[in-house]
C-alpha positions in Angstrom: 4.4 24.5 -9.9 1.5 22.8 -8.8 -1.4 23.1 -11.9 -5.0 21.7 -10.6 -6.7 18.7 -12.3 -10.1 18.0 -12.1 -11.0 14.3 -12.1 -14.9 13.3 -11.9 -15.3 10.4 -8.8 -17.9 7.7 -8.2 -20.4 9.1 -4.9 -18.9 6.0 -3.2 -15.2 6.8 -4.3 -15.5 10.5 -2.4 -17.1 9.2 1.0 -14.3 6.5 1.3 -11.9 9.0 0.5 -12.9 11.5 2.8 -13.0 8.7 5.5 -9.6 8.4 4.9 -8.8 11.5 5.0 -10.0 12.8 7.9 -8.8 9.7 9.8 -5.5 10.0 9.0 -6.1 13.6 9.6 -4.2 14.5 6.1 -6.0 16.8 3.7 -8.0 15.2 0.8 -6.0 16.7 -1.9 -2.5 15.1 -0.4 -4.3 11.8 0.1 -4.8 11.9 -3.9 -1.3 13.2 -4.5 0.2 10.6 -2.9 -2.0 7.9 -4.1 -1.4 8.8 -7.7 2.9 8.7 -6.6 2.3 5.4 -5.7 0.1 4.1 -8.5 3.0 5.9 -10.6 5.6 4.5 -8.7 4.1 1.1 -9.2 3.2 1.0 -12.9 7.0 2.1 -13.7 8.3 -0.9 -11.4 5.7 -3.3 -13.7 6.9 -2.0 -16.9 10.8 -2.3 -15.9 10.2 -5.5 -14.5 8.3 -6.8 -17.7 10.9 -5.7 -19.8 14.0 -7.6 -17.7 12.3 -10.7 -16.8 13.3 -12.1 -20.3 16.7 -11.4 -19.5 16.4 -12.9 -15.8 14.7 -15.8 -16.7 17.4 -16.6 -19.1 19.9 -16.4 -16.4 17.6 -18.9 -14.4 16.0 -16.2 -12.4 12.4 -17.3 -12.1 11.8 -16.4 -8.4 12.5 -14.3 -5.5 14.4 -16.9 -3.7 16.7 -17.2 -7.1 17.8 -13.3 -6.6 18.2 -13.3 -3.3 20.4 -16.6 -3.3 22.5 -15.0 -6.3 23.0 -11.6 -4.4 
């Protein structure tokens, strides 16, 4: 069930966002749903990746190239 949320946006904030939105041609309100999927989608990725990079570094895991040769 979708429950509405209202959030309070800088003048400047709105007109870019309604740019966007009407270029794309996608409704304002998905533009913001999806934004805020992505922002969640990256925040959980940070917080996993914070939490195993002890654990990867230990194994001598400091870069991308490191994983990918080990795969």
């Amino acid at each position: 069930m979708n429950r509405p949320i209202t959030v309070r946006l800088p003048e400047d904030l709105r007109v870019l966002l309604d740019r966007i939105s009407k270029s794309e041609k996608i409704p304002l309100s998905d533009l913001v749903r999806e934004s805020i999927r992505k922002y969640i989608s990256i925040y959980r990725f940070r917080k996993l990746r914070n939490k195993v990079l002890p654990f990867a570094e230990a194994q001598g895991l400091l870069t991308d190239e490191d994983i990918f040769r080990d795969l």
